[in-house]
N, C-alpha and C positions, 0 to 999 in steps of 0.2 A: 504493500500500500504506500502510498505516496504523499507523503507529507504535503498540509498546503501551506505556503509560506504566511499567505496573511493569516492564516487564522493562526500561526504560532506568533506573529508580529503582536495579535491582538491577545492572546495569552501574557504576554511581553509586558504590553502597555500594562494592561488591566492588575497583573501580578506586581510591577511597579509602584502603582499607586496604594496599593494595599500592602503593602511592604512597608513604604516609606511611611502609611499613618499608622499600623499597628505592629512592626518590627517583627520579626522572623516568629516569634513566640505567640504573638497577637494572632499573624496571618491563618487565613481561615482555607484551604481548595476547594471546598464549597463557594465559598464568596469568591475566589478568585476565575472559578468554571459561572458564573450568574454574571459574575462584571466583564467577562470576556462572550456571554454569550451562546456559552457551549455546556454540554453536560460534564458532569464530573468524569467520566469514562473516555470521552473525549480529552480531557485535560492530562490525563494519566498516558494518554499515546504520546503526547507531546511529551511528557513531563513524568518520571516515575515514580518521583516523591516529591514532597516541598523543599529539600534538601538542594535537589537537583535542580528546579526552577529560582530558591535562593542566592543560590552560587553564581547563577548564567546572571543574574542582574546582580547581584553586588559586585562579581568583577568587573561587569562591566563599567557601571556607577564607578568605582575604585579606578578604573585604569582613565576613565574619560576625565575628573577630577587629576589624576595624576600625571598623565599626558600633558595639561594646561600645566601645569608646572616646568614639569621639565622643559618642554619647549620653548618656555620662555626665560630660564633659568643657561639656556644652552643659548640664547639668540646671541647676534655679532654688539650689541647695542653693550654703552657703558653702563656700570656700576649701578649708576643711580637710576637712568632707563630703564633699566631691567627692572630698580623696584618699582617705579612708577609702570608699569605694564603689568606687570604683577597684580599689583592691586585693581588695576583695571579689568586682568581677564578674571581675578576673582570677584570681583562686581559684580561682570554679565553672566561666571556661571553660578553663583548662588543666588540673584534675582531669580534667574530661569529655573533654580532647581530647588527651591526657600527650605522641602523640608531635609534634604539629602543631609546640611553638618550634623543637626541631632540623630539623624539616622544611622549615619556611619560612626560618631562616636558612642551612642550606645550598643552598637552591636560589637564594634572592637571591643568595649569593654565587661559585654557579656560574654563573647567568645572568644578571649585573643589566640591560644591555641588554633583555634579553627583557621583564623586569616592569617597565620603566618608564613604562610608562601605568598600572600598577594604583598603581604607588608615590605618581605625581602626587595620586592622592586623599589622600595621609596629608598636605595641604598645608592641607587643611581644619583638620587638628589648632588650628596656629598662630591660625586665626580664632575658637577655639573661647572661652566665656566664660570659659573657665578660666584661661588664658593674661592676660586683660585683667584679672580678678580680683587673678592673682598681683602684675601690674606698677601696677595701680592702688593694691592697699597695700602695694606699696614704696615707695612716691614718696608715700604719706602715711604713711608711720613706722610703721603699723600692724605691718609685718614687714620683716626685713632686703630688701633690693633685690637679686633674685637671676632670672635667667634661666628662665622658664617650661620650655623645653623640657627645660633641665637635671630640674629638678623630676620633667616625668613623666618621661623618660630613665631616673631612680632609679626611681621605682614600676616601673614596666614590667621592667626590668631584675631588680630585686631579687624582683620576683614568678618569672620566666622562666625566669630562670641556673639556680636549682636544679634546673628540670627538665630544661633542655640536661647541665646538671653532675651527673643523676642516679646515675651509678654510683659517683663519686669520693663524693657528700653520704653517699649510702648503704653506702657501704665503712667510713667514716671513722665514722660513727655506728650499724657493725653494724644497719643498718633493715630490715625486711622493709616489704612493699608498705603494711601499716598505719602504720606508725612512720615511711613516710616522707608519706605523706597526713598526721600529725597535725602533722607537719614544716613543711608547705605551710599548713597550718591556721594555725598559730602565727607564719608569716611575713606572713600579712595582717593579723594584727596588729602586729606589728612596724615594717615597715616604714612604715607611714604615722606614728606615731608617732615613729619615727627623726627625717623630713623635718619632720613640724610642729616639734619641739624646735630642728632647726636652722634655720627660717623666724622662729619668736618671737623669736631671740638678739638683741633690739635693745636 
């Protein structure tokens, strides 16, 4: 028999969404065969367990998130371009993706055994020309002498948190869903600017 491509596409989507609102433990193959449209026995050709349909969408979440890293962690662009692009391409992918940071940090945190073959890839980070950029002009005085990893740790971090921390940012700053997107807007700017000020302090 012959797989058909859209109706695993729509198994895809539909398991997606209910993954990312109720986390591998939440998720229901009932609810995921009704939101795609298909019988449960149908979703089981595609998919042999929830195991198996988890894995196909977290790595992949995992590798499209970390792809946007390294690529831009690897580009020809200076020091401080790369953090201002940085911040930029994680703008437009956690606008596009809002529930994906609490998704993936609690699952790392409830499984990390399980993800430790997807994790091995973020070791790529460290070889990245970004890293060799940063420690190259600390050790020529160009900027203070500071810890690569540190560096993006902040970017990444200070892009993220607000979206993990979304009810508390938007309680405290009465925000509706636009006020807190111009919120997020105005922290890609910030934030790379924070870290270049404290790089130049030599």
């Amino acid at each position: 028999m012959k797989k058909d491509i859209s109706t695993e596409e729509k198994i895809l989507q539909a398991a997606t969404k209910i993954f990312k609102a109720k986390g591998y433990s939440g998720a229901r193959m009932q609810k995921i065969a009704d939101s795609a449209g298909i019988n449960k026995a149908m979703l089981h050709y595609y998919f042999r367990s929830k195991k198996l349909l988890f894995d196909k969408i977290f790595i992949k979440l995992m590798n499209s998130f970390l792809s946007n890293i390294i690529a831009t962690l690897n580009s020809d662009n200076t020091w401080d371009e790369i953090l201002t692009d940085l911040s930029e391409k994680l703008f437009i992918f956690i606008t596009q993706n809002r529930e994906i940071p609490l998704f993936l940090v609690n699952e790392l945190h409830k499984n990390p055994d399980f993800f430790t073959e997807q994790l091995v890839k973020f070791k790529e980070v460290s070889n990245s020309s970004f890293f060799s950029m940063i420690e190259n002009e600390g050790k020529k005085g160009n900027i203070i002498k500071a810890d690569p990893l540190q560096i993006l740790v902040h970017v990444i971090s200070g892009m993220m948190y607000p979206v993990i921390a979304e009810p508390i940012i938007s309680s405290i700053g009465s925000f509706n869903d636009e006020d807190f997107y111009n919120f997020l807007f105005q922290r890609k700017e910030i934030v790379p600017k924070i870290i270049m000020e404290y790089l130049k302090k030599v």
